[in-house]
The first five atom37 places (N, CA, C, CB, O) and aatype in JSON, in Angstrom:
{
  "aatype": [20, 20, 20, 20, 20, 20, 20, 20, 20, 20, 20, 20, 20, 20, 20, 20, 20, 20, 20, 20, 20, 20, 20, 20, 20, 20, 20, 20, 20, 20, 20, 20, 20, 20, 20, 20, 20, 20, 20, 20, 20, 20, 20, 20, 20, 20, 20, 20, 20, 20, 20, 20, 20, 20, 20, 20, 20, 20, 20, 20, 20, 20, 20, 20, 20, 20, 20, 20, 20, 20, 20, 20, 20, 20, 20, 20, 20, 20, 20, 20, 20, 20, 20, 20, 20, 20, 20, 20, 20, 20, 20, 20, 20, 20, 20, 20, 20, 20, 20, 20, 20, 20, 20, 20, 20, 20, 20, 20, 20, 20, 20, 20, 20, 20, 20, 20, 20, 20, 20, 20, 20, 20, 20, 20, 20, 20, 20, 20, 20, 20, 20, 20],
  "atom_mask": [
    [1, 1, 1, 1, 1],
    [1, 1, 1, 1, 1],
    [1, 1, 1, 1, 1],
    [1, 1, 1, 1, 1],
    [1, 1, 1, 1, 1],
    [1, 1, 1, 1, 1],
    [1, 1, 1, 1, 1],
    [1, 1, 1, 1, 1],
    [1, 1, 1, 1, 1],
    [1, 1, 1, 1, 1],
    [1, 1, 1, 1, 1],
    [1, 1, 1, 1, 1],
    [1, 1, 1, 1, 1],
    [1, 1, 1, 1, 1],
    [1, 1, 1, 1, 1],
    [1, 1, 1, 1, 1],
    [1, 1, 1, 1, 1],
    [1, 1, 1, 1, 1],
    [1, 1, 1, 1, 1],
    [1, 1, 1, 1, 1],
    [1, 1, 1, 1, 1],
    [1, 1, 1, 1, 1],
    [1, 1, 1, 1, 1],
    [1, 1, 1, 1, 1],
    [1, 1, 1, 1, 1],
    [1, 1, 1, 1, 1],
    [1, 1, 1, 1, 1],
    [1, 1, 1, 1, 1],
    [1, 1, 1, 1, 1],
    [1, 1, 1, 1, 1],
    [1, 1, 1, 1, 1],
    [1, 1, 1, 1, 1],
    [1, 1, 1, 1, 1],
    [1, 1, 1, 1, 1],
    [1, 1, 1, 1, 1],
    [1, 1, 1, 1, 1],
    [1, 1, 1, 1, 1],
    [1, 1, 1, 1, 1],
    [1, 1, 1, 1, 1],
    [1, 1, 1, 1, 1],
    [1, 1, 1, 1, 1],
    [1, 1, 1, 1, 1],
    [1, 1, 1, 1, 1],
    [1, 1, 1, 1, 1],
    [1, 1, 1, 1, 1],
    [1, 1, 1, 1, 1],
    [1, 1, 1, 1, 1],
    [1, 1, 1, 1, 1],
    [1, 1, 1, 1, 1],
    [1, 1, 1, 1, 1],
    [1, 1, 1, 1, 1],
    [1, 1, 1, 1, 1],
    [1, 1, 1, 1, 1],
    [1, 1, 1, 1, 1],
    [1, 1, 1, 1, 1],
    [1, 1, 1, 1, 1],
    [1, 1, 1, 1, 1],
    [1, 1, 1, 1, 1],
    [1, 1, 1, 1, 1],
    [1, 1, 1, 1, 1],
    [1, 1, 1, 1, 1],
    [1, 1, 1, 1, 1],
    [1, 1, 1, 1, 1],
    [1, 1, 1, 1, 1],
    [1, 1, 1, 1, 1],
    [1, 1, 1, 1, 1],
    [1, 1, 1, 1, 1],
    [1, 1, 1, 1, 1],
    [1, 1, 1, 1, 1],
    [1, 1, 1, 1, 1],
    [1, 1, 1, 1, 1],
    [1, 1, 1, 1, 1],
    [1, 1, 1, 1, 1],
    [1, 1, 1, 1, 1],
    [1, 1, 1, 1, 1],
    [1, 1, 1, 1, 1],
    [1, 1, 1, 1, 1],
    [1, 1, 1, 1, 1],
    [1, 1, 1, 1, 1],
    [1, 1, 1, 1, 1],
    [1, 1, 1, 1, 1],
    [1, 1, 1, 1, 1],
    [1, 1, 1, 1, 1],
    [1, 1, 1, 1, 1],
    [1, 1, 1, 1, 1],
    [1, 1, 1, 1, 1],
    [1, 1, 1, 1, 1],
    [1, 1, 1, 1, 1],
    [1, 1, 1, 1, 1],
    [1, 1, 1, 1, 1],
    [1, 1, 1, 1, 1],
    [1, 1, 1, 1, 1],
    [1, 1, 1, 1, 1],
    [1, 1, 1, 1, 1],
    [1, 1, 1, 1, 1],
    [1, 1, 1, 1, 1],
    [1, 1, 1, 1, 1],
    [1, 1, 1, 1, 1],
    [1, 1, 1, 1, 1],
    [1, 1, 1, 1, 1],
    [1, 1, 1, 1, 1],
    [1, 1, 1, 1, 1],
    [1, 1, 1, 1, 1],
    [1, 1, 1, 1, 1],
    [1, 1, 1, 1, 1],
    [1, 1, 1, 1, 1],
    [1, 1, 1, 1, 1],
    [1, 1, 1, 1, 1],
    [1, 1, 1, 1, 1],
    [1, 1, 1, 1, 1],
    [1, 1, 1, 1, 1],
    [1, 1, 1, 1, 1],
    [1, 1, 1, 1, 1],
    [1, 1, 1, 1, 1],
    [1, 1, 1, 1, 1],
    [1, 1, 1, 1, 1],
    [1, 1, 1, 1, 1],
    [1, 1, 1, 1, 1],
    [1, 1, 1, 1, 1],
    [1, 1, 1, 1, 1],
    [1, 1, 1, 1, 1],
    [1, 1, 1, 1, 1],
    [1, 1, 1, 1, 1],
    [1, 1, 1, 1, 1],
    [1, 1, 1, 1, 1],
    [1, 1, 1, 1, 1],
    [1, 1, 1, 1, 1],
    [1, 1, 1, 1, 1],
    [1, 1, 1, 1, 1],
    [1, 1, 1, 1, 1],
    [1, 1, 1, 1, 1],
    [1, 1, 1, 1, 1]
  ],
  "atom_positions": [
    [[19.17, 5.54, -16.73], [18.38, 4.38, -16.36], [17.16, 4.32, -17.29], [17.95, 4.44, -14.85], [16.5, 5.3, -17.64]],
    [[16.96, 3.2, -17.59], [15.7, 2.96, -18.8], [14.47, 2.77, -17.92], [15.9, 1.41, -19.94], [14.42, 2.55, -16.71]],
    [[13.58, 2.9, -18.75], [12.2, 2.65, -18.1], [11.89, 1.26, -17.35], [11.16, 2.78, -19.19], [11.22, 1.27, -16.32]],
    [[12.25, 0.41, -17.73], [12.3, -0.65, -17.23], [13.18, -1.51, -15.99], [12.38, -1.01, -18.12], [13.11, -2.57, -15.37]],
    [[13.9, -0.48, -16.08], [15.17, -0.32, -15.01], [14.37, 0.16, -13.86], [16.52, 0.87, -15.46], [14.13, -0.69, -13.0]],
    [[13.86, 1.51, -13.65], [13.15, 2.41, -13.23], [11.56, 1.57, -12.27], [12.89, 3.37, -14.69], [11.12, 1.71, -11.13]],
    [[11.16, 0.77, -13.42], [9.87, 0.2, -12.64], [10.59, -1.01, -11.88], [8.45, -0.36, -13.76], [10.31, -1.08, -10.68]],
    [[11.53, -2.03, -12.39], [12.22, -2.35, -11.55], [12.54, -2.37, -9.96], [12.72, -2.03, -11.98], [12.22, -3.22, -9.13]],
    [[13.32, -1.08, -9.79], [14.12, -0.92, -9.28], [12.42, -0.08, -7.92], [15.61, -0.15, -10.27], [12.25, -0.49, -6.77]],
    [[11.66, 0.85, -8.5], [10.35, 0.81, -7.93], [9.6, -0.51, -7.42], [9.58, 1.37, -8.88], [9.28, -0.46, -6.23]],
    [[9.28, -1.61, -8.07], [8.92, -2.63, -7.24], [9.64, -3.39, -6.18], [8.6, -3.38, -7.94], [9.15, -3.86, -5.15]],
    [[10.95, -3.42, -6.59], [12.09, -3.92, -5.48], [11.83, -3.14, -4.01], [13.8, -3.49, -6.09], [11.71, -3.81, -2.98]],
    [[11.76, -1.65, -4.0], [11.88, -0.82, -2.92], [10.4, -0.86, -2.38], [12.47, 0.64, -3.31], [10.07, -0.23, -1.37]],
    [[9.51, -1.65, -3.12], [8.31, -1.52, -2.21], [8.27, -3.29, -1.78], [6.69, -0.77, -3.15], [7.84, -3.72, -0.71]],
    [[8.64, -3.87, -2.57], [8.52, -5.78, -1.95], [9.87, -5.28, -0.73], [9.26, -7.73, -3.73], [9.5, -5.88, 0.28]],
    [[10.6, -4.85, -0.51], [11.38, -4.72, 0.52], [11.3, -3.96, 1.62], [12.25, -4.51, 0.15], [12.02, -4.19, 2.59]],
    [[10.35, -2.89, 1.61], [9.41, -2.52, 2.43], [8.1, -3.26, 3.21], [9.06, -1.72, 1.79], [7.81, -3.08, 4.4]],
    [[7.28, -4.23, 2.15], [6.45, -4.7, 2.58], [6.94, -5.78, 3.53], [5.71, -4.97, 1.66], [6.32, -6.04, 4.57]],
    [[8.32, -6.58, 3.08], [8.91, -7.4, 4.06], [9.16, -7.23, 5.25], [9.78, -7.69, 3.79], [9.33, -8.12, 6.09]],
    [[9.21, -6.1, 5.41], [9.95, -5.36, 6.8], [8.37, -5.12, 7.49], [11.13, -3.49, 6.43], [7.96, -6.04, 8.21]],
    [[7.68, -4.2, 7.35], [6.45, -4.4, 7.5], [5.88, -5.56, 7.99], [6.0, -4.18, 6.55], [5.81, -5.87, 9.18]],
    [[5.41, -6.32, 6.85], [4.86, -8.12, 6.94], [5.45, -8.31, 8.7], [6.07, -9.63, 5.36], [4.78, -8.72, 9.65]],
    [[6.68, -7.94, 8.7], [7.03, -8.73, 10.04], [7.27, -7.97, 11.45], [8.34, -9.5, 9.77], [7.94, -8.27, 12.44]],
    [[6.33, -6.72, 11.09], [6.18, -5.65, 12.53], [7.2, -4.33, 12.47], [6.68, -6.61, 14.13], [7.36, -3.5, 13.38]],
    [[7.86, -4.36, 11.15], [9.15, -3.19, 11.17], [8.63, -2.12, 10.5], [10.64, -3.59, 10.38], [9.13, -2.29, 9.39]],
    [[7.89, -1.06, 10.42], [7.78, -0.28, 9.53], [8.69, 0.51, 9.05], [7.03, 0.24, 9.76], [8.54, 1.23, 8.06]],
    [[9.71, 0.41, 9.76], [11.13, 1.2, 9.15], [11.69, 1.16, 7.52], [12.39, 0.51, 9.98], [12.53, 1.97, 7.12]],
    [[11.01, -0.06, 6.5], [10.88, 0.18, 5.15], [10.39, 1.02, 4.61], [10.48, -0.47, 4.66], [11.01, 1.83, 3.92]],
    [[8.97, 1.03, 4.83], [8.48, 2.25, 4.26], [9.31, 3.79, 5.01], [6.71, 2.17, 4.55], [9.85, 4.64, 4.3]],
    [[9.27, 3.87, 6.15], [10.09, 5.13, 6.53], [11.22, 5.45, 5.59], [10.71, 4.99, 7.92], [11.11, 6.52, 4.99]],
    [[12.46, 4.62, 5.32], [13.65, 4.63, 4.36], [13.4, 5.21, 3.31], [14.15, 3.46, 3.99], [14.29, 5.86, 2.76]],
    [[11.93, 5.08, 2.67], [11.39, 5.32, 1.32], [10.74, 6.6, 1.12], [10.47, 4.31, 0.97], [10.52, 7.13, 0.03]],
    [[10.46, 7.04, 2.27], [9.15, 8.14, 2.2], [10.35, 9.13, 2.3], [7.65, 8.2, 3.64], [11.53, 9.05, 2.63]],
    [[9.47, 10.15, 1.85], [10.24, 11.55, 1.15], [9.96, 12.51, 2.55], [9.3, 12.34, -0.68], [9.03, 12.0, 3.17]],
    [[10.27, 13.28, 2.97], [10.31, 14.6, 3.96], [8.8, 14.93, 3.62], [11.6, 16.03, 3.56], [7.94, 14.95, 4.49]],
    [[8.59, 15.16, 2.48], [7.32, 16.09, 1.99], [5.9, 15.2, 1.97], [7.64, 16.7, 0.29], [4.77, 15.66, 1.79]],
    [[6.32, 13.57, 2.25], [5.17, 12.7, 1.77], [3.77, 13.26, 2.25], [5.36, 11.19, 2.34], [3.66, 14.16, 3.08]],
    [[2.71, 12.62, 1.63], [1.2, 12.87, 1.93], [0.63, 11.09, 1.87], [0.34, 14.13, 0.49], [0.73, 10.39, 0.86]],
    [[0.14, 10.7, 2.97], [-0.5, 9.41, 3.49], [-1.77, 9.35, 3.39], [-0.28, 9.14, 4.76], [-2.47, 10.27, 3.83]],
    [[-2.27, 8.33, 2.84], [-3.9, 8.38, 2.96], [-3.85, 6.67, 3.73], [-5.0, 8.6, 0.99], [-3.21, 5.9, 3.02]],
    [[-4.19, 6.27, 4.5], [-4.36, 5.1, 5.52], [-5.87, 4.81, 5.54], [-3.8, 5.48, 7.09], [-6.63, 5.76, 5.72]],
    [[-6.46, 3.37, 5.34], [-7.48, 2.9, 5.32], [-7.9, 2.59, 6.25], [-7.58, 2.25, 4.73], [-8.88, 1.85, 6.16]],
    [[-7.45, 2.95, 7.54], [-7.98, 3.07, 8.5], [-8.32, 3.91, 9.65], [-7.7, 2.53, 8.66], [-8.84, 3.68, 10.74]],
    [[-7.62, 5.6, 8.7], [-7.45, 6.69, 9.47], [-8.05, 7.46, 8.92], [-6.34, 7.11, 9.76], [-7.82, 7.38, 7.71]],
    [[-9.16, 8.7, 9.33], [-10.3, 9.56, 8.95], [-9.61, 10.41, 7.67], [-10.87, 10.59, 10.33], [-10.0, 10.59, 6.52]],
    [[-8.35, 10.88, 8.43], [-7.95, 11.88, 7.55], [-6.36, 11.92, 7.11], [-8.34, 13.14, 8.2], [-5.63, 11.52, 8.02]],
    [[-5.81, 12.21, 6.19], [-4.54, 12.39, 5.65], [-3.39, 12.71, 6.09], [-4.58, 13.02, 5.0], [-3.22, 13.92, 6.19]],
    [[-2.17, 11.78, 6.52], [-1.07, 12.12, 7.23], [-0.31, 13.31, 5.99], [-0.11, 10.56, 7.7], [-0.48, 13.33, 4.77]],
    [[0.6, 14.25, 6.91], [1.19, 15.61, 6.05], [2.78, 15.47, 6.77], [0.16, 17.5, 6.49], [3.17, 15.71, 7.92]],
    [[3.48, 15.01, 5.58], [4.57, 15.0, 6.39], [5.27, 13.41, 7.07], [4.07, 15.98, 7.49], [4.71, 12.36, 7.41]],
    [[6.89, 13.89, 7.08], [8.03, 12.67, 6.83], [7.33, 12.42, 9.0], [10.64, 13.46, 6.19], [7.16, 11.38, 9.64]],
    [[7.16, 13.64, 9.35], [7.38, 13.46, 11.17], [6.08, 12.82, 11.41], [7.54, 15.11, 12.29], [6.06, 11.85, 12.17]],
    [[4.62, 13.37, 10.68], [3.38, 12.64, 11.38], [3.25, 10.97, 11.09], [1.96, 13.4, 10.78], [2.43, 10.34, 11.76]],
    [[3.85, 10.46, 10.34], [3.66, 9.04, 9.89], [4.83, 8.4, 10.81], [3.85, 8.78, 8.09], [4.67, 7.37, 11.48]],
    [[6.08, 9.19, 10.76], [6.94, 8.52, 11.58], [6.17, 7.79, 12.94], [8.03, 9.58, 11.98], [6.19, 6.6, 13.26]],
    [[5.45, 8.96, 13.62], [4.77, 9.17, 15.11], [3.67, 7.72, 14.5], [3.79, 11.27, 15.59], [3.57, 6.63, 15.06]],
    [[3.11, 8.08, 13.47], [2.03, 6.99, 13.46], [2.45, 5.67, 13.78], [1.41, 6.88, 12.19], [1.98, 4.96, 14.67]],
    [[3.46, 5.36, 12.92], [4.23, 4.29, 12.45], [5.07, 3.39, 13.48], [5.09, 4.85, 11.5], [5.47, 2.23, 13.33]],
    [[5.23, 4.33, 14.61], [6.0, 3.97, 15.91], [4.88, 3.16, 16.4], [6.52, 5.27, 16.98], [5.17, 2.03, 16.81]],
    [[3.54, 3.56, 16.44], [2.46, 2.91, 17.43], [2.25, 1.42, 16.59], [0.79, 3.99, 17.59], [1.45, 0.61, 17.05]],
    [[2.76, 1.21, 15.75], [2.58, 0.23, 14.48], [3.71, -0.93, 15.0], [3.02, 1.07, 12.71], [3.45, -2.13, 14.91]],
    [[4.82, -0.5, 15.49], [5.49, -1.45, 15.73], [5.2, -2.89, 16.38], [6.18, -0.91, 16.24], [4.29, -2.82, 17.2]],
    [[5.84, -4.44, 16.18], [5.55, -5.38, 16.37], [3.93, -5.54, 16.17], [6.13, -5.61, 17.44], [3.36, -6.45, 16.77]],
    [[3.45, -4.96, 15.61], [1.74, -5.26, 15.84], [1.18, -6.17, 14.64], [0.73, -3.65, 15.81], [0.09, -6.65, 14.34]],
    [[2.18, -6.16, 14.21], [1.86, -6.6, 11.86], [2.62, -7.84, 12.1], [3.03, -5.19, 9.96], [3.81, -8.01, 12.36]],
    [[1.78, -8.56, 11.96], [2.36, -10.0, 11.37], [1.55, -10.64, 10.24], [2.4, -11.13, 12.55], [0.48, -11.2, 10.46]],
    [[2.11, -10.54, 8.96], [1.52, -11.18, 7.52], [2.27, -12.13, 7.75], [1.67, -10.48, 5.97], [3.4, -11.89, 8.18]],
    [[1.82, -13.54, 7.53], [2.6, -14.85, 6.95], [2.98, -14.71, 5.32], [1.54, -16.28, 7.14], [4.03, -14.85, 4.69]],
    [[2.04, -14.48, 5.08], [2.51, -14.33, 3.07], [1.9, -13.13, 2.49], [1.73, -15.77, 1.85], [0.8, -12.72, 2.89]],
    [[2.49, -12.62, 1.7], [1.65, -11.96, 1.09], [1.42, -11.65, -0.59], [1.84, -11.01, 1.72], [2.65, -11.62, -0.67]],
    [[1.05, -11.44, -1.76], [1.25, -11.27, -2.86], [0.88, -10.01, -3.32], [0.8, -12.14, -3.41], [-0.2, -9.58, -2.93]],
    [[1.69, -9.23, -4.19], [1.61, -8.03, -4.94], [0.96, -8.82, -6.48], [3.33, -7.14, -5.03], [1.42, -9.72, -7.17]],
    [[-0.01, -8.18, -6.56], [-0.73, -8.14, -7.88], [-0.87, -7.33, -8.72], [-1.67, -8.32, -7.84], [-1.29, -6.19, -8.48]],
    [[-0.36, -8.02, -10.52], [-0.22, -6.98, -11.31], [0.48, -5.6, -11.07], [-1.31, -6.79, -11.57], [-0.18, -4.58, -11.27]],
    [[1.69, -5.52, -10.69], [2.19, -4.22, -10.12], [2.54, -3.61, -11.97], [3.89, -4.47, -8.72], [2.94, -4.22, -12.97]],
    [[2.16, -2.25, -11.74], [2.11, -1.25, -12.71], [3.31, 0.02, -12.31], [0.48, -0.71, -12.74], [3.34, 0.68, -11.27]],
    [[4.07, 0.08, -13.26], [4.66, 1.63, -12.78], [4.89, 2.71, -14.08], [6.34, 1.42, -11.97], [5.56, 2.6, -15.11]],
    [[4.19, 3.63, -13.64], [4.15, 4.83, -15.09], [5.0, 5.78, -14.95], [2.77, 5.72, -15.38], [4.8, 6.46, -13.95]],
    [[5.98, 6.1, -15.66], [6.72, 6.63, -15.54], [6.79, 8.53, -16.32], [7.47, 5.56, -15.85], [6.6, 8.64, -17.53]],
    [[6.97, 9.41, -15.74], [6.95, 10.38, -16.38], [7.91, 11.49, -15.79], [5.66, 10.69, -16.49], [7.52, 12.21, -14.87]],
    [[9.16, 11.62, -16.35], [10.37, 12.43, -15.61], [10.67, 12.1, -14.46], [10.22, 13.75, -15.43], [11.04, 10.92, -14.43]],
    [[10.66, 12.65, -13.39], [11.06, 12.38, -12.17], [10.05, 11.66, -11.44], [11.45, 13.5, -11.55], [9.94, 11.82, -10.22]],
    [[9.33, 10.92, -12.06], [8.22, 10.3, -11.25], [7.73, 9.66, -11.89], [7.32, 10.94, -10.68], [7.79, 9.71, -13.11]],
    [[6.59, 8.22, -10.66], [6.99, 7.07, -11.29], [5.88, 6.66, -10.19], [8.72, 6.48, -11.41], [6.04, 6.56, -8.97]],
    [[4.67, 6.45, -10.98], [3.61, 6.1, -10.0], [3.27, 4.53, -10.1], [2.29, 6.99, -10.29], [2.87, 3.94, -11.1]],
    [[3.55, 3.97, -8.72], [3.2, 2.29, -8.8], [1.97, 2.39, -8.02], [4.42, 1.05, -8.03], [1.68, 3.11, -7.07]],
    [[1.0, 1.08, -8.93], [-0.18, 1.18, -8.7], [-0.46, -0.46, -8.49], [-0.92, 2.01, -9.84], [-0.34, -0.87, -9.64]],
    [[-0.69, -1.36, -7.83], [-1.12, -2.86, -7.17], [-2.13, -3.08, -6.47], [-0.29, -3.38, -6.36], [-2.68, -2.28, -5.7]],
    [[-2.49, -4.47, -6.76], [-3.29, -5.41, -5.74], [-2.51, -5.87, -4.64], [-3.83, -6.69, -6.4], [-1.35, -6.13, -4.95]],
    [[-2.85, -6.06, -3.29], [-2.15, -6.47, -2.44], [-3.25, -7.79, -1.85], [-1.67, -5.22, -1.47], [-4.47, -7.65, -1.95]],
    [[-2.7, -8.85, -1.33], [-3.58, -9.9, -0.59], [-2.59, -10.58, 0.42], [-4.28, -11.07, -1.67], [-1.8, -11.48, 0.14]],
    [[-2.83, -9.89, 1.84], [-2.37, -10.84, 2.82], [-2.9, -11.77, 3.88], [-1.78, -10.28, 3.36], [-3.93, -11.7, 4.54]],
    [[-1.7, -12.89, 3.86], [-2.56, -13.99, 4.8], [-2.53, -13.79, 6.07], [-2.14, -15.37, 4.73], [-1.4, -13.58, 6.51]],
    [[-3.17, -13.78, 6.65], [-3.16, -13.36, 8.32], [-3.78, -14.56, 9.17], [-4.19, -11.86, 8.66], [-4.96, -14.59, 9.5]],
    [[-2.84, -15.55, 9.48], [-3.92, -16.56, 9.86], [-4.86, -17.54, 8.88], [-4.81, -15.78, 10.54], [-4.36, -18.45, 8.21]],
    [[-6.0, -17.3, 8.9], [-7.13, -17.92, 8.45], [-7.78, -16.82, 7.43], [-8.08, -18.38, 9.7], [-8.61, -17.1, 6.57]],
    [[-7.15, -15.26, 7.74], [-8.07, -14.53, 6.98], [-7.22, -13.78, 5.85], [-8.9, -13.54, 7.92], [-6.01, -13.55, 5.84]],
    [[-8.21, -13.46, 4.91], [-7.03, -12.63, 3.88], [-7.78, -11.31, 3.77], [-6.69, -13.4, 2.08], [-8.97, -11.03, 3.59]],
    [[-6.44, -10.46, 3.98], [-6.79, -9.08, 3.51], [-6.38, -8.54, 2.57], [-6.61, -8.28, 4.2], [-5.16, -8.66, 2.44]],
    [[-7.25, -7.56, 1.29], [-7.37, -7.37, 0.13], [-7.25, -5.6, 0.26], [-8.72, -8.15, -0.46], [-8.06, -4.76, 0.64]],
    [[-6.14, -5.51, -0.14], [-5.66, -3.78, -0.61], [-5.64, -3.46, -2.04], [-4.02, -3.37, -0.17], [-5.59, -4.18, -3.04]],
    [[-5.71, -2.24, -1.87], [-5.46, -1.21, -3.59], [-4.11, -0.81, -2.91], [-6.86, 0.62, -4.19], [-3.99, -0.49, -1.73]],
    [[-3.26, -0.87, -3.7], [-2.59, 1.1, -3.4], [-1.66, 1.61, -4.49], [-1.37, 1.36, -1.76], [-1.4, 0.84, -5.42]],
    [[-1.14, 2.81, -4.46], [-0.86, 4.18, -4.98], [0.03, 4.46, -4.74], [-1.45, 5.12, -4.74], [-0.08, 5.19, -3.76]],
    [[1.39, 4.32, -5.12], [2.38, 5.17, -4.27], [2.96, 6.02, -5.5], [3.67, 4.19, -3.34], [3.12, 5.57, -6.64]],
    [[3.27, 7.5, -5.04], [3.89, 8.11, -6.12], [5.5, 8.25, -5.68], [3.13, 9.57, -6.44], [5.84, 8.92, -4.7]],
    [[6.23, 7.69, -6.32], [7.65, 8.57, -6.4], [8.15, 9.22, -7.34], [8.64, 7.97, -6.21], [7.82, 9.35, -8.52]],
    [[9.46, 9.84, -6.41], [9.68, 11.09, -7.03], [11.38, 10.4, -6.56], [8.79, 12.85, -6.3], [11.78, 9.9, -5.51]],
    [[12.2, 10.7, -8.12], [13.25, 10.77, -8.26], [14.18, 12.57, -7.47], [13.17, 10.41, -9.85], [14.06, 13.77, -7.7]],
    [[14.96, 11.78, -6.59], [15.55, 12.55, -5.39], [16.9, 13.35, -6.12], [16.04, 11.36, -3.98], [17.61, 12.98, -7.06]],
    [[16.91, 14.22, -5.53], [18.54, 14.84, -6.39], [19.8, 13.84, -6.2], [19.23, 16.55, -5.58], [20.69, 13.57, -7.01]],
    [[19.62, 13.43, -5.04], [21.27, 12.31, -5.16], [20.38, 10.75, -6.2], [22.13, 11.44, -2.58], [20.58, 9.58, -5.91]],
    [[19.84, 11.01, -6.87], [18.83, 9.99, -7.55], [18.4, 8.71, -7.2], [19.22, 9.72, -8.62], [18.43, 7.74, -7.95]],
    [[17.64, 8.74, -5.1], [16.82, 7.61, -5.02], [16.04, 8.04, -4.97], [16.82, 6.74, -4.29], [15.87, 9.24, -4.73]],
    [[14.99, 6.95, -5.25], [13.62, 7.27, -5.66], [12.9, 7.13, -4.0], [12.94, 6.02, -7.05], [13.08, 6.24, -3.17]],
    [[12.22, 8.1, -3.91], [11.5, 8.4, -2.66], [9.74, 8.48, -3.01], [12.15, 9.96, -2.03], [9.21, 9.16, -3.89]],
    [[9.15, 7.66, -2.15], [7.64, 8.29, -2.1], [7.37, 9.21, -1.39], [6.7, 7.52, -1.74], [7.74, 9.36, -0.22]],
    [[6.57, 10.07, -2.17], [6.12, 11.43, -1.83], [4.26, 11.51, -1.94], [6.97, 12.55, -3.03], [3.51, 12.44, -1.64]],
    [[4.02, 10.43, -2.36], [2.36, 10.34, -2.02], [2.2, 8.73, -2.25], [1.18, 11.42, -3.26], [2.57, 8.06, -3.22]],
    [[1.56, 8.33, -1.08], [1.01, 6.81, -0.85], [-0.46, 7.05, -0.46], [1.87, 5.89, 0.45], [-0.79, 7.92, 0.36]],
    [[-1.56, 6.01, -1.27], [-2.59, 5.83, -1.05], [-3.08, 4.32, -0.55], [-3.05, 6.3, -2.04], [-2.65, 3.61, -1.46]],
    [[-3.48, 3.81, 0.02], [-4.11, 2.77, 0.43], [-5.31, 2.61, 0.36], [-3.9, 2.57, 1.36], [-5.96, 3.64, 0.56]],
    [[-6.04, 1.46, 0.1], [-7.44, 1.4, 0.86], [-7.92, 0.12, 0.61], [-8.54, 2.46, 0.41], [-7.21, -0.57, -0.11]],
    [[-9.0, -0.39, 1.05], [-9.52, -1.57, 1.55], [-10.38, -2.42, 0.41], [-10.39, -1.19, 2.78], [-11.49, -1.96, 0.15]],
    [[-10.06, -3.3, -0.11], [-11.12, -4.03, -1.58], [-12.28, -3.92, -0.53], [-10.76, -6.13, -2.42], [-11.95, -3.77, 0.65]],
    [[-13.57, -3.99, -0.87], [-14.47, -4.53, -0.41], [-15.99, -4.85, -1.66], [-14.64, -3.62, 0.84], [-15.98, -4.47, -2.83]],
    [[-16.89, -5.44, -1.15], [-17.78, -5.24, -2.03], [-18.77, -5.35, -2.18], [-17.68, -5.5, -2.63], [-19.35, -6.37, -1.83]],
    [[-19.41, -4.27, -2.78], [-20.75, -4.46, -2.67], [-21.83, -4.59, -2.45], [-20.91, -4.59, -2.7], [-22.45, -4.51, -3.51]],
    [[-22.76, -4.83, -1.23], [-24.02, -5.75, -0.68], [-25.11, -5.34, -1.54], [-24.47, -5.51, 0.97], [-25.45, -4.16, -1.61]],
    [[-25.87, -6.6, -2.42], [-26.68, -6.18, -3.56], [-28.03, -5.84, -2.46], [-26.9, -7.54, -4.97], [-28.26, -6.48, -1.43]],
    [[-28.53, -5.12, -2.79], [-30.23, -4.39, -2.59], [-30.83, -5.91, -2.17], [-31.22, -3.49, -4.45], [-30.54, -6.85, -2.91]],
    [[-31.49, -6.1, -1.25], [-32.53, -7.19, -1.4], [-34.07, -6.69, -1.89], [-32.64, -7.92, 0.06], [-34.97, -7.52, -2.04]]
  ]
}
């Protein structure tokens, strides 16, 4: 598989995750995440360890997510042997309001060769308040 194949085939498995998601399923990202993953959540103090603690998270997540639209921005994927770090803007519509993400996901090419994330980062755009 060529590099381009590779980032490909990486953005597909995360716009098909986010779909599932967008509409209350987190079971995309679950499909994707590796046994070994490490979670960083922008709304949780400290770092999920593991395929079982996010599962547990992820259950309380159900039906609760409803995005009407959403857009991936500039998606990036670097590729280096078995791994293949995608890096995006995220902006979803929620109603009247839009919410503005970073995130990070690293995968890691699996021995039967799907690509699994094994480290996802998230977190929140925000910005700024100048000094008065």
């Amino acid at each position: 598989m060529n590099q381009e194949s590779i980032a490909t085939t990486i953005i597909e498995l995360e716009k098909v995750a986010l779909e599932k998601l967008n509409k209350g399923n987190p079971s995309g990202y679950l499909d994707i995440y590796a046994d070994d993953i490490t979670y960083f959540d922008p709304f949780q103090e400290k770092r999920f360890d593991g395929f079982k603690s996010i599962q547990t998270f992820y259950k309380s997540l159900e039906g609760t997510i409803y995005v009407e639209q959403y857009e991936m921005i500039d998606p990036v994927v670097q590729i280096a042997g078995e791994l293949a770090v995608l890096s995006f803007n995220l902006v979803s519509h929620i109603g009247n309001d839009i919410f503005r993400e970073k995130c990070t996901e690293v995968y890691k090419q699996q021995p039967d060769k799907q690509w699994k994330i094994i480290h996802s980062h998230w977190s929140i755009v925000t910005s700024m308040n100048k000094k008065e």
